[in-house]
N, CA, C and O atoms as a Tripos MOL2 file, in Angstrom:
@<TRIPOS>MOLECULE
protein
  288   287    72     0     0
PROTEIN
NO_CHARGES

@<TRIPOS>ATOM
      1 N         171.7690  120.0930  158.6990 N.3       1 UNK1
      2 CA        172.6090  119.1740  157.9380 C.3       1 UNK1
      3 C         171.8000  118.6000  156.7860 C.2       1 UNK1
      4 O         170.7870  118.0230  157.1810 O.2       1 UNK1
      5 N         172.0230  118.6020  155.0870 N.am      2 UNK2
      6 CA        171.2870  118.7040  154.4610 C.3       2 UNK2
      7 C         172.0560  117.3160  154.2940 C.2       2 UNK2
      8 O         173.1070  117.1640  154.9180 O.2       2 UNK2
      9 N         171.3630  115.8590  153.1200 N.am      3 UNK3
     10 CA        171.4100  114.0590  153.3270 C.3       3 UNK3
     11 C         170.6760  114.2200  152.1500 C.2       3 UNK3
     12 O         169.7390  114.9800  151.9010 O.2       3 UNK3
     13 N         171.4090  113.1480  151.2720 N.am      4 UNK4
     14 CA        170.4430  112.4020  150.3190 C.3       4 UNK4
     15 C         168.8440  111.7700  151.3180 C.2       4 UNK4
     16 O         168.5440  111.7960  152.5120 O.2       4 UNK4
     17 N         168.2200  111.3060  150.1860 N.am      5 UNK5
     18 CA        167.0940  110.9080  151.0200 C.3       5 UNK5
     19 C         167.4040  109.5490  151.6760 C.2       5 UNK5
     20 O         167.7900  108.6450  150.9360 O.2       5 UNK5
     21 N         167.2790  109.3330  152.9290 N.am      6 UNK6
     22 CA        168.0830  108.2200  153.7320 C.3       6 UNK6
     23 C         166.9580  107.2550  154.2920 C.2       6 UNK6
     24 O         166.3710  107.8420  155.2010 O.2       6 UNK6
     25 N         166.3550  105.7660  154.0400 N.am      7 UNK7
     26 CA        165.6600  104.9320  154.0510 C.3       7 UNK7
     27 C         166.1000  104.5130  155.3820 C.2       7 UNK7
     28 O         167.3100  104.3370  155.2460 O.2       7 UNK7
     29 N         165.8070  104.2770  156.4980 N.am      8 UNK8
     30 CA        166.3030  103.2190  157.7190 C.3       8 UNK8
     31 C         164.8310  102.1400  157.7300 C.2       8 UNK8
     32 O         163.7980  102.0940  157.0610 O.2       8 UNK8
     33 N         165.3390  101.4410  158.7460 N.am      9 UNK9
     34 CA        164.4700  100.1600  159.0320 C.3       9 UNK9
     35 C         163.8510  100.3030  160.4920 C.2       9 UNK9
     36 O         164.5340  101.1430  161.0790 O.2       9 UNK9
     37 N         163.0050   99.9060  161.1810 N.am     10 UNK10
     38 CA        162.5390  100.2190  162.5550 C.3      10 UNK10
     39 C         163.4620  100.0030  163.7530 C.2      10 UNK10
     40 O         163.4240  100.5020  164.8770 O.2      10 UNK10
     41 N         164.4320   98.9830  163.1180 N.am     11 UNK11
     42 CA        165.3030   99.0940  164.2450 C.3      11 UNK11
     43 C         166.6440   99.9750  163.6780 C.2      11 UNK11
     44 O         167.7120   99.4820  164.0400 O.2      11 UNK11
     45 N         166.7520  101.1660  162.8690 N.am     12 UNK12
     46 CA        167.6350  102.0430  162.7470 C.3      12 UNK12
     47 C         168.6640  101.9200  162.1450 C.2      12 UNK12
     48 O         169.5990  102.7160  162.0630 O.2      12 UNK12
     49 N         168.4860  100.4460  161.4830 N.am     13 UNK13
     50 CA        169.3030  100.2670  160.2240 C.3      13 UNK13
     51 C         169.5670  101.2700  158.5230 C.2      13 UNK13
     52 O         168.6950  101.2510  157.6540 O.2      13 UNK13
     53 N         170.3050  101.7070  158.4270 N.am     14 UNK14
     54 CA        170.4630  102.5780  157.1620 C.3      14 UNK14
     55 C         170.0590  101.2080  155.7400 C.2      14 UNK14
     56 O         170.8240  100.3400  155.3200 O.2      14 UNK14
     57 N         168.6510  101.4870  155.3260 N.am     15 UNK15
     58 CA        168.2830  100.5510  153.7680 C.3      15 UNK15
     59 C         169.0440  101.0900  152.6930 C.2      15 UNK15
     60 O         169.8960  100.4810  152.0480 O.2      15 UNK15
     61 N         168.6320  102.4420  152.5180 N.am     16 UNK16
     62 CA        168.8930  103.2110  151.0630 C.3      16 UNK16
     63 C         168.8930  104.5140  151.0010 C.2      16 UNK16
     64 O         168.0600  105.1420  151.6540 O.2      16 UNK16
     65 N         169.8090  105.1490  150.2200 N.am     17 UNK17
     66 CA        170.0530  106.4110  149.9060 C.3      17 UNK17
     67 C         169.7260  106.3930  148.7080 C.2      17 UNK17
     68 O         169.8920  105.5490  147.8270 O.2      17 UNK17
     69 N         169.0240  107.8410  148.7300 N.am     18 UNK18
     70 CA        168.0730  107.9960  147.1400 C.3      18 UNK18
     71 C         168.2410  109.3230  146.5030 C.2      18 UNK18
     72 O         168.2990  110.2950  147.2550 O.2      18 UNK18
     73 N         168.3240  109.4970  145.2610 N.am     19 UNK19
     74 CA        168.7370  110.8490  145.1020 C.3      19 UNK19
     75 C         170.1130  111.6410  144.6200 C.2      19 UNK19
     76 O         171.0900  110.9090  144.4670 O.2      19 UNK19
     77 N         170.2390  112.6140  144.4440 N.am     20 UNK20
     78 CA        171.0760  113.6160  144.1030 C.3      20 UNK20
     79 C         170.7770  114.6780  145.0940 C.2      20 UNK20
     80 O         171.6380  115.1950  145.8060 O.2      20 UNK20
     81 N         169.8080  114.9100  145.1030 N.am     21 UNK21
     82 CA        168.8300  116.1320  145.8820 C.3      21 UNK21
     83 C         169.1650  116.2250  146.8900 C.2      21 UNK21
     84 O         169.2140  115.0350  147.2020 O.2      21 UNK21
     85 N         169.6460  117.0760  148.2410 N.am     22 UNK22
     86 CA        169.6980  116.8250  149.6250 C.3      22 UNK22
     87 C         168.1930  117.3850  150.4940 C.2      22 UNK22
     88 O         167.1800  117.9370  150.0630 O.2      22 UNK22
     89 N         168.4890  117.0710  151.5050 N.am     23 UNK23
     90 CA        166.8580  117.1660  151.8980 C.3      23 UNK23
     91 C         167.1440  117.4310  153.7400 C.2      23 UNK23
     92 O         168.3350  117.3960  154.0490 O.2      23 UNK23
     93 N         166.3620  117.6270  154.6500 N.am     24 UNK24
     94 CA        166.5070  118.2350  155.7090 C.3      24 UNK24
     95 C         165.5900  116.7430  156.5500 C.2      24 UNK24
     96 O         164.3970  116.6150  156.8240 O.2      24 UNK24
     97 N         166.8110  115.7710  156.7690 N.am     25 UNK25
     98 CA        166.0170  114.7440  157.7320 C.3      25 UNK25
     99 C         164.7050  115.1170  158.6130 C.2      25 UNK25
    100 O         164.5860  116.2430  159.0950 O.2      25 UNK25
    101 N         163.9080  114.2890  158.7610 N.am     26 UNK26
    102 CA        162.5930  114.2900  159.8670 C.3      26 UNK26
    103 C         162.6060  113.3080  160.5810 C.2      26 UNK26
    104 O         163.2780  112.4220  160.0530 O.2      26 UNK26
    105 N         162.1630  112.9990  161.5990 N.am     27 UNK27
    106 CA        161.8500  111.4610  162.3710 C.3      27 UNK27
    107 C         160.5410  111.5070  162.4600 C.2      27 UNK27
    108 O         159.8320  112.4570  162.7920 O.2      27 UNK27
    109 N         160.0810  109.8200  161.9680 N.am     28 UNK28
    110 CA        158.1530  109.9910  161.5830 C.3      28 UNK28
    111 C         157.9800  110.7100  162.8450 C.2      28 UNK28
    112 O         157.7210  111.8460  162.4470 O.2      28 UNK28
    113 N         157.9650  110.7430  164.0700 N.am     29 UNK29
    114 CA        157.1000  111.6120  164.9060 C.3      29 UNK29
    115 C         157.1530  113.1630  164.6030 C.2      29 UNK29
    116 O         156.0890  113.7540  164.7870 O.2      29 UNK29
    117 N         158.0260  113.7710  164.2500 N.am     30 UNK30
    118 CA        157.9440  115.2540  163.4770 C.3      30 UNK30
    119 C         156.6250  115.5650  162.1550 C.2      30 UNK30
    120 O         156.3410  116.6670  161.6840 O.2      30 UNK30
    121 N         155.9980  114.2270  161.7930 N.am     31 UNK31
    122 CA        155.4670  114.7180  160.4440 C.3      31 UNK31
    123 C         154.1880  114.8350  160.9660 C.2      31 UNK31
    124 O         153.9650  114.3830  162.0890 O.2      31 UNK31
    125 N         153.1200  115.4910  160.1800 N.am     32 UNK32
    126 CA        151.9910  116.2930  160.5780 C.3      32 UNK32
    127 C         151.2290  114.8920  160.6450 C.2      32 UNK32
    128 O         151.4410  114.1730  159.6680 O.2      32 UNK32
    129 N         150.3410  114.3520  161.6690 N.am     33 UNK33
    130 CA        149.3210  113.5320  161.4310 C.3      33 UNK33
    131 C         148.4160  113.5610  159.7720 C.2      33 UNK33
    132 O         148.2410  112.7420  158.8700 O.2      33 UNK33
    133 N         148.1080  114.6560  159.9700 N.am     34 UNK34
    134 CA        146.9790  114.8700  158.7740 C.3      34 UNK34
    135 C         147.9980  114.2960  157.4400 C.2      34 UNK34
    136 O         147.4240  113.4040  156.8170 O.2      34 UNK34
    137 N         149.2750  114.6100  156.9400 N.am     35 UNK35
    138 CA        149.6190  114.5900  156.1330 C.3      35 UNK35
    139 C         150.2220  113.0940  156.1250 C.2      35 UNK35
    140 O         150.5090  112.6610  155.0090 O.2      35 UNK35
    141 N         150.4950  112.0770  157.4620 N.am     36 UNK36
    142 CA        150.7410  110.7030  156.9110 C.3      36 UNK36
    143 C         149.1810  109.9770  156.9490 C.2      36 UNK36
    144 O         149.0690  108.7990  156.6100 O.2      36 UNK36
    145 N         148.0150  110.7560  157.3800 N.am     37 UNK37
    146 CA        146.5400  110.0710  156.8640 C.3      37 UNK37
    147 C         146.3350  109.9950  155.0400 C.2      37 UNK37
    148 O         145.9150  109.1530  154.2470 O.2      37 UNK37
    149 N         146.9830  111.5990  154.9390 N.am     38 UNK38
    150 CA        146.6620  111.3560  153.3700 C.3      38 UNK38
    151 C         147.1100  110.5890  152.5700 C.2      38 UNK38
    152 O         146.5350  110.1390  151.5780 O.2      38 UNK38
    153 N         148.5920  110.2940  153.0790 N.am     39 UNK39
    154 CA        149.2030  109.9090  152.0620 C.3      39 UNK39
    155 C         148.7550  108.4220  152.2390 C.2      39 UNK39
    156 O         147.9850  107.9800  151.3860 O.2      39 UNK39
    157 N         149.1400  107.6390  153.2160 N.am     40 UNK40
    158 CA        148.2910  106.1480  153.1880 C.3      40 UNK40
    159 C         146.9380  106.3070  152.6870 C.2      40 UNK40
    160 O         146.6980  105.3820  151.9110 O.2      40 UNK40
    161 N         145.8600  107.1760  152.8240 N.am     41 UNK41
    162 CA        144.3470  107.3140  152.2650 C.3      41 UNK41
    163 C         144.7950  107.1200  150.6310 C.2      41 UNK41
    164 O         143.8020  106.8410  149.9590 O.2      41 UNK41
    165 N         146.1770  107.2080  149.7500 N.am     42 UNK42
    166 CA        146.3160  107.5670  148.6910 C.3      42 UNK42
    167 C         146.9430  106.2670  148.2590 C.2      42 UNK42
    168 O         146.4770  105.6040  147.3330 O.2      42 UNK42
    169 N         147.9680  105.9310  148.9210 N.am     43 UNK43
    170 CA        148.9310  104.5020  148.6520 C.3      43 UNK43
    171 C         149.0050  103.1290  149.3940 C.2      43 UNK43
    172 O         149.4180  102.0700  148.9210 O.2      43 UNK43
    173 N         148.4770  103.3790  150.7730 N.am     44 UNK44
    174 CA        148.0480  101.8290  151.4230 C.3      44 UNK44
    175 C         147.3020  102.1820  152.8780 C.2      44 UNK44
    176 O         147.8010  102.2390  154.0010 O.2      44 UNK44
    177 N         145.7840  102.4210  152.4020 N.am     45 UNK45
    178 CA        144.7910  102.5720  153.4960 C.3      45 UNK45
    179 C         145.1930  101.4180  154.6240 C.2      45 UNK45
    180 O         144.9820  101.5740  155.8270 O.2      45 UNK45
    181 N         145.8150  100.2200  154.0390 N.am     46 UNK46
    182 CA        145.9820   99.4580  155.1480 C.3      46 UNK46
    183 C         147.0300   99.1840  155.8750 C.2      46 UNK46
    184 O         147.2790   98.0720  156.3390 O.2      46 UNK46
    185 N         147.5910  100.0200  155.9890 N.am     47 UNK47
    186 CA        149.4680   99.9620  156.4560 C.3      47 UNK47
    187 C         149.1850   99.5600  157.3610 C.2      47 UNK47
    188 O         148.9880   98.3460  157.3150 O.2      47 UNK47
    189 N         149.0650   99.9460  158.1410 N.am     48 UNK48
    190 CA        148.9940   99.9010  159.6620 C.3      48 UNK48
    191 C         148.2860   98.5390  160.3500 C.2      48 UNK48
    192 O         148.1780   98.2690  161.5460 O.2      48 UNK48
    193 N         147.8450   97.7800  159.1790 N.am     49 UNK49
    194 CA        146.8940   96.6970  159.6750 C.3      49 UNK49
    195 C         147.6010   95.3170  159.2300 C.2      49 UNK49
    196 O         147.2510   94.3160  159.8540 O.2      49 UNK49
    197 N         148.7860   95.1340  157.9730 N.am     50 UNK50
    198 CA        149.6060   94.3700  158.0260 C.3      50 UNK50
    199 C         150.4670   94.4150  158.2920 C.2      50 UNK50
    200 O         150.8460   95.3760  158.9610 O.2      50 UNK50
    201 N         151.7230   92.9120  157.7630 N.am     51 UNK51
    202 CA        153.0410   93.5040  158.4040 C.3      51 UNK51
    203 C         154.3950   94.1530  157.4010 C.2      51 UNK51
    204 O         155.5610   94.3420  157.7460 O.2      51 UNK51
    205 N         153.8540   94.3560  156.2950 N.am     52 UNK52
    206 CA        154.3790   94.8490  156.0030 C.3      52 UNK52
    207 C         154.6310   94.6820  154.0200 C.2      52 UNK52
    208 O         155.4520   95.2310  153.2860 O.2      52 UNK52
    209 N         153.5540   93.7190  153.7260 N.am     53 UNK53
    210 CA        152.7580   93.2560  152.7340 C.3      53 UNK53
    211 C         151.7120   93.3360  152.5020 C.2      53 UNK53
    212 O         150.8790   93.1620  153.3910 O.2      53 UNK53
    213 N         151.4400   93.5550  151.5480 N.am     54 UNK54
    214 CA        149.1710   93.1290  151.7120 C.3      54 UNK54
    215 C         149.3080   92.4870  150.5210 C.2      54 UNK54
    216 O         149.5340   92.9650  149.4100 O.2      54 UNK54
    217 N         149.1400   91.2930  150.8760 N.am     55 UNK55
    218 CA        148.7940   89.8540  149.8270 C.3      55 UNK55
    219 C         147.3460   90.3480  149.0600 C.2      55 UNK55
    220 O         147.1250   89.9240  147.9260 O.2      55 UNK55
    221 N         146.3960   91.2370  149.7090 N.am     56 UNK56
    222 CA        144.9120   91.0060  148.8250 C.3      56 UNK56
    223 C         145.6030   92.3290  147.9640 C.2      56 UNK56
    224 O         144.9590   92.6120  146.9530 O.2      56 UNK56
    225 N         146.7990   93.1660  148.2100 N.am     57 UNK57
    226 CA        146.6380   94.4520  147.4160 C.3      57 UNK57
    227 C         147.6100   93.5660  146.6460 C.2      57 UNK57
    228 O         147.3250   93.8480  145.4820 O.2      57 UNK57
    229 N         148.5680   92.6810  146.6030 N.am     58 UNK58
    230 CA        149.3850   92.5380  145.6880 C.3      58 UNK58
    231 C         149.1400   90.9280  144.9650 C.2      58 UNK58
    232 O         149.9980   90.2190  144.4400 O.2      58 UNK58
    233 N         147.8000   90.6730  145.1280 N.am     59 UNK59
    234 CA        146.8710   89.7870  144.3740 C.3      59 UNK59
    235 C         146.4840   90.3010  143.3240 C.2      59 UNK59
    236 O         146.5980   89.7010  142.2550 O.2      59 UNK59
    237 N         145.8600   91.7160  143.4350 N.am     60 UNK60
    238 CA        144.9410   92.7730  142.9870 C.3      60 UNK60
    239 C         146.0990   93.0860  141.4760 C.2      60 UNK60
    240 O         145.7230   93.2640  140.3170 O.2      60 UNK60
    241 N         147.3620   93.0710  141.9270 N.am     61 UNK61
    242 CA        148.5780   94.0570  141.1090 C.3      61 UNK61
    243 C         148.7390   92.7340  140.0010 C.2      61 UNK61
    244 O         148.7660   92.9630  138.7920 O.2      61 UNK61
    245 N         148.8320   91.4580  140.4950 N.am     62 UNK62
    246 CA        148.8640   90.5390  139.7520 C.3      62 UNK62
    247 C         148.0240   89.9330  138.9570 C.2      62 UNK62
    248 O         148.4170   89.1470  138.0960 O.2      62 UNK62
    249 N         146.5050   90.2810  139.1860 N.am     63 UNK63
    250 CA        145.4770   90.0470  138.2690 C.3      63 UNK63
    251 C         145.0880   91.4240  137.3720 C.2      63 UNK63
    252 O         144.2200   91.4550  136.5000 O.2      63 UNK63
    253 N         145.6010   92.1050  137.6270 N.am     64 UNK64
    254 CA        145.3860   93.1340  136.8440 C.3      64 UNK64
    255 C         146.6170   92.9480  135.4890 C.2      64 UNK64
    256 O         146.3900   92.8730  134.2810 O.2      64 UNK64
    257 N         147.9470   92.9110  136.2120 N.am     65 UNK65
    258 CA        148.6570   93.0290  135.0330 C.3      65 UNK65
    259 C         148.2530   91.4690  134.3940 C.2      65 UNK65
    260 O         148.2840   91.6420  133.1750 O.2      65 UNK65
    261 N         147.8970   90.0550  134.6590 N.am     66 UNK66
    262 CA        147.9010   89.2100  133.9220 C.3      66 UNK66
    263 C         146.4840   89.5480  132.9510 C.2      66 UNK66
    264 O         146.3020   88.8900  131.9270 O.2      66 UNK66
    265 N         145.5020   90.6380  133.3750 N.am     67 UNK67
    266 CA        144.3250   90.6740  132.3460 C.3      67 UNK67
    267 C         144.4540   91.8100  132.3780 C.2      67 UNK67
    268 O         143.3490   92.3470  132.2990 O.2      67 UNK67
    269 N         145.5270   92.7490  132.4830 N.am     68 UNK68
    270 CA        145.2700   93.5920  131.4100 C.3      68 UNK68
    271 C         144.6980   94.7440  131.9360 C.2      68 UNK68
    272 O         145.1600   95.8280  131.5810 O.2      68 UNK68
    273 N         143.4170   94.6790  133.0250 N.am     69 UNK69
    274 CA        142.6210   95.8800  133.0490 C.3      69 UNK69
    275 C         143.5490   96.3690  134.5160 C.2      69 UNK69
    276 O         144.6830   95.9900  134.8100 O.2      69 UNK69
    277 N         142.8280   97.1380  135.1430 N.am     70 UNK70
    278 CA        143.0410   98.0370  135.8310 C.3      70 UNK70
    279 C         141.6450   98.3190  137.0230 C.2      70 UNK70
    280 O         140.9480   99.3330  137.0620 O.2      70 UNK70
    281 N         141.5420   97.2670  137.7930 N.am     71 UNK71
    282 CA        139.8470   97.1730  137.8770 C.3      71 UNK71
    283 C         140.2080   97.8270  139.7850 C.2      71 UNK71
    284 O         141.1140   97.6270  140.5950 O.2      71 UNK71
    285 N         139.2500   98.4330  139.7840 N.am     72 UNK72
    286 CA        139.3470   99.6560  141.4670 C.3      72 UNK72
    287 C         138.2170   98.7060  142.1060 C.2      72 UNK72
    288 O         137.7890   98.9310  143.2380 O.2      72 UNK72
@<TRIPOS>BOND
     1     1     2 1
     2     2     3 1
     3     3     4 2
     4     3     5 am
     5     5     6 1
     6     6     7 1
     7     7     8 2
     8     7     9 am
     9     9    10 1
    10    10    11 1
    11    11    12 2
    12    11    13 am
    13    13    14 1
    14    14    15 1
    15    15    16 2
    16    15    17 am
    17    17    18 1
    18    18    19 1
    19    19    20 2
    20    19    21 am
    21    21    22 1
    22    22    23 1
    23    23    24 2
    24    23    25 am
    25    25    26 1
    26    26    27 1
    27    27    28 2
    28    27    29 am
    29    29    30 1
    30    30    31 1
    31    31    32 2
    32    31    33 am
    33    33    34 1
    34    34    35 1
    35    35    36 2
    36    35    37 am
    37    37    38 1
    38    38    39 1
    39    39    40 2
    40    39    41 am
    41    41    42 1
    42    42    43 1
    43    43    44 2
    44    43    45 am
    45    45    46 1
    46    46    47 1
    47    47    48 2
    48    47    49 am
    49    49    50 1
    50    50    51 1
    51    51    52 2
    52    51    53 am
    53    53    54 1
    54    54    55 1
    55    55    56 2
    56    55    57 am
    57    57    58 1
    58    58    59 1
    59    59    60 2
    60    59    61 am
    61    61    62 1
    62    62    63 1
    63    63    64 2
    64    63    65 am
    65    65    66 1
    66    66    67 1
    67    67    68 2
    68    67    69 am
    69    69    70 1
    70    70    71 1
    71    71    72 2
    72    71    73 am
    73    73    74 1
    74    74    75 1
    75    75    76 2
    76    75    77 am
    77    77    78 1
    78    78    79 1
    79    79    80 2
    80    79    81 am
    81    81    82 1
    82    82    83 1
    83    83    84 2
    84    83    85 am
    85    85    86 1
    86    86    87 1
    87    87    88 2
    88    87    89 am
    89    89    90 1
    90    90    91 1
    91    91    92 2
    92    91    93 am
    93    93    94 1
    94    94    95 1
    95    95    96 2
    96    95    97 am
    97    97    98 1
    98    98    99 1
    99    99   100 2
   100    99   101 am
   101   101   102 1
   102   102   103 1
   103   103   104 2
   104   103   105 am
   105   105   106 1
   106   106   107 1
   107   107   108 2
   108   107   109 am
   109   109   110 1
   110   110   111 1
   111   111   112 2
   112   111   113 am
   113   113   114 1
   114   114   115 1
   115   115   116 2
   116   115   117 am
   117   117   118 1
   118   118   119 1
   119   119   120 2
   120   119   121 am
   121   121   122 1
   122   122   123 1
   123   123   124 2
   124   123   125 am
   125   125   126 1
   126   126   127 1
   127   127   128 2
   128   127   129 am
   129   129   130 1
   130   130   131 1
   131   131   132 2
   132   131   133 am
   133   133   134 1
   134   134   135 1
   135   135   136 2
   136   135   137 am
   137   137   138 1
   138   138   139 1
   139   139   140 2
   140   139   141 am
   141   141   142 1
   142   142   143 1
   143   143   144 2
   144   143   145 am
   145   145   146 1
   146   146   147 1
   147   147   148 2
   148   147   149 am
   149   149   150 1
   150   150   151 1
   151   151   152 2
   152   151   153 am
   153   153   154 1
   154   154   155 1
   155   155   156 2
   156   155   157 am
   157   157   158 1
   158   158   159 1
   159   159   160 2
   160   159   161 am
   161   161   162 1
   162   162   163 1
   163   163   164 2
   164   163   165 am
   165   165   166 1
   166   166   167 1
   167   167   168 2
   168   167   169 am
   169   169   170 1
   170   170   171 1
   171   171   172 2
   172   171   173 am
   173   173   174 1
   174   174   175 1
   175   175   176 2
   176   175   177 am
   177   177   178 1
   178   178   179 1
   179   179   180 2
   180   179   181 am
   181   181   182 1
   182   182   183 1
   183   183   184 2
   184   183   185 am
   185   185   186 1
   186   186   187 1
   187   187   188 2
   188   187   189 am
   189   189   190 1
   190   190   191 1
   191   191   192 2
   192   191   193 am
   193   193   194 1
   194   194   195 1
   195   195   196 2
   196   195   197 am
   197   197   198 1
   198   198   199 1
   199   199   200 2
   200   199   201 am
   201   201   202 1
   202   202   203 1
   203   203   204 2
   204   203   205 am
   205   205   206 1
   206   206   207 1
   207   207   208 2
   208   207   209 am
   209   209   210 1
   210   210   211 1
   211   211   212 2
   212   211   213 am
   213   213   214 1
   214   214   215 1
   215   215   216 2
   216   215   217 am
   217   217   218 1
   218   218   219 1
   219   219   220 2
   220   219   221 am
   221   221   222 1
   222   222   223 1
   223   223   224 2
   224   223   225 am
   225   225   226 1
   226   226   227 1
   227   227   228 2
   228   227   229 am
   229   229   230 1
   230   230   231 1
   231   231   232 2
   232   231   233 am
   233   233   234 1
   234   234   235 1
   235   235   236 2
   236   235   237 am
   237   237   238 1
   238   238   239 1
   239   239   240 2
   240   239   241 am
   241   241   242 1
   242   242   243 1
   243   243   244 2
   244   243   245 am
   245   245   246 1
   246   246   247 1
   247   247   248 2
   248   247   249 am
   249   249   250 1
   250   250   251 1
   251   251   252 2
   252   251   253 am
   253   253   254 1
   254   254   255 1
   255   255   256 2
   256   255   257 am
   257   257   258 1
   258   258   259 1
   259   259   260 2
   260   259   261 am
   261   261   262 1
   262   262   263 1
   263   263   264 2
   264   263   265 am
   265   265   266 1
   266   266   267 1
   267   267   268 2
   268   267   269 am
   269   269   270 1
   270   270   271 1
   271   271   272 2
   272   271   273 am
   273   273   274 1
   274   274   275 1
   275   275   276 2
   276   275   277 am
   277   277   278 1
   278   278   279 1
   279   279   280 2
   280   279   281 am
   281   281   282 1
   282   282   283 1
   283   283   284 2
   284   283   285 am
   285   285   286 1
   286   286   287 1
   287   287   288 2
@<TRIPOS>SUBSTRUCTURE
     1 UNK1         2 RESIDUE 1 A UNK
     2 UNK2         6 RESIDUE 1 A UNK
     3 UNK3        10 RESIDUE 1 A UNK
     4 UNK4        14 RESIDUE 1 A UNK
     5 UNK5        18 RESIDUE 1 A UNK
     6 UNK6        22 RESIDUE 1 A UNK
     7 UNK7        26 RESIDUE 1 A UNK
     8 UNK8        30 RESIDUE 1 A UNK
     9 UNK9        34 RESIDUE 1 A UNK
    10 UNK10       38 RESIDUE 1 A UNK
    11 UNK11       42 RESIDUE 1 A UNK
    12 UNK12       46 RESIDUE 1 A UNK
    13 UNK13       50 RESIDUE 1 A UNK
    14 UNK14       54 RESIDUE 1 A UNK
    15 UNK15       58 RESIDUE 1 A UNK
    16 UNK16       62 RESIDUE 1 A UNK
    17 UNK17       66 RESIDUE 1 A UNK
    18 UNK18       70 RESIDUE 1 A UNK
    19 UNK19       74 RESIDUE 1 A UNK
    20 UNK20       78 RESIDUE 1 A UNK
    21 UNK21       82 RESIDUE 1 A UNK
    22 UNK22       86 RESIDUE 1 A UNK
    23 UNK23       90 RESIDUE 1 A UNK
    24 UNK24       94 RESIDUE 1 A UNK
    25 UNK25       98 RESIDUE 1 A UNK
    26 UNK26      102 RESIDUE 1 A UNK
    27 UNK27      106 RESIDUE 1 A UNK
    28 UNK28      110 RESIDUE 1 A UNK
    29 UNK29      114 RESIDUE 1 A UNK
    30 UNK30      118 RESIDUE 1 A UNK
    31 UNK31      122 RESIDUE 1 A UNK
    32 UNK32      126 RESIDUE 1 A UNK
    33 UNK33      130 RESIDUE 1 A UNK
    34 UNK34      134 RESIDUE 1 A UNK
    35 UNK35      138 RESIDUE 1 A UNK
    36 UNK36      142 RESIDUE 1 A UNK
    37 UNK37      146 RESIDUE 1 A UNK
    38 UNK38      150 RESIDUE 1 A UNK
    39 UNK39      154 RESIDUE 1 A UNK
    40 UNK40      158 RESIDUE 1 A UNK
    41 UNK41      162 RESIDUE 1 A UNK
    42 UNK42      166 RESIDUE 1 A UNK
    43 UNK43      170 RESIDUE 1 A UNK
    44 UNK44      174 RESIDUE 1 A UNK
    45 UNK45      178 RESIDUE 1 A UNK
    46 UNK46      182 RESIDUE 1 A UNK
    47 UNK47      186 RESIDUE 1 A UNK
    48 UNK48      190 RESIDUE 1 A UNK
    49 UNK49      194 RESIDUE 1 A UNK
    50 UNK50      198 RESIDUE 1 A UNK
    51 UNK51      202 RESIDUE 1 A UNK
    52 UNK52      206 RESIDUE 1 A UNK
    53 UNK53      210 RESIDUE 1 A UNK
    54 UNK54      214 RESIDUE 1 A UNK
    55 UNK55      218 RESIDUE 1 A UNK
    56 UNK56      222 RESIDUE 1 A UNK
    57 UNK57      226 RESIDUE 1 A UNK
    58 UNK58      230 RESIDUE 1 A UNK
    59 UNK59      234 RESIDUE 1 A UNK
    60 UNK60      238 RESIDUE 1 A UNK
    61 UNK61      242 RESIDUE 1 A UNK
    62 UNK62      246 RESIDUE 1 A UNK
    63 UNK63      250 RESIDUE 1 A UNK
    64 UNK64      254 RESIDUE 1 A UNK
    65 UNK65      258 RESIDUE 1 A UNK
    66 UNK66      262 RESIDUE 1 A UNK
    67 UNK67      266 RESIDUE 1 A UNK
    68 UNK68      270 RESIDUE 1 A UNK
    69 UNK69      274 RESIDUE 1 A UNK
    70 UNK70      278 RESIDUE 1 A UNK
    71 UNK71      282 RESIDUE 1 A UNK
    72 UNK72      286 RESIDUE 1 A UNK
């Protein structure tokens, strides 16, 4: 059964449908370990350690855009 891309919440609430594209649902336990390491190693090494924010990463987003740089 091919679905726009379909967002739920942990308790199985439908968030958002995204897309034009249809796509072949997964449930996170279907996806390869290695490939949800990378992708957090790429977009939030710390997922797993807040709840669902990271105040020091979105401190980081706010001093950057108020000066400008882009500092790692």
């Amino acid at each position: 059964l091919l679905k726009p891309l379909q967002v739920y919440s942990a308790d199985n609430e439908l968030i958002a449908e995204y897309g034009g594209k249809l796509s072949v649902p997964v449930e996170y336990k279907q996806i390869p370990k290695p490939f949800i390491s990378a992708f957090l190693a790429a977009e939030d090494s710390s997922f797993f350690e807040h709840s669902g924010i990271s105040f020091k990463s979105l401190g980081r987003a706010v001093s950057e855009t108020l000066t400008g740089s882009n500092v790692q």
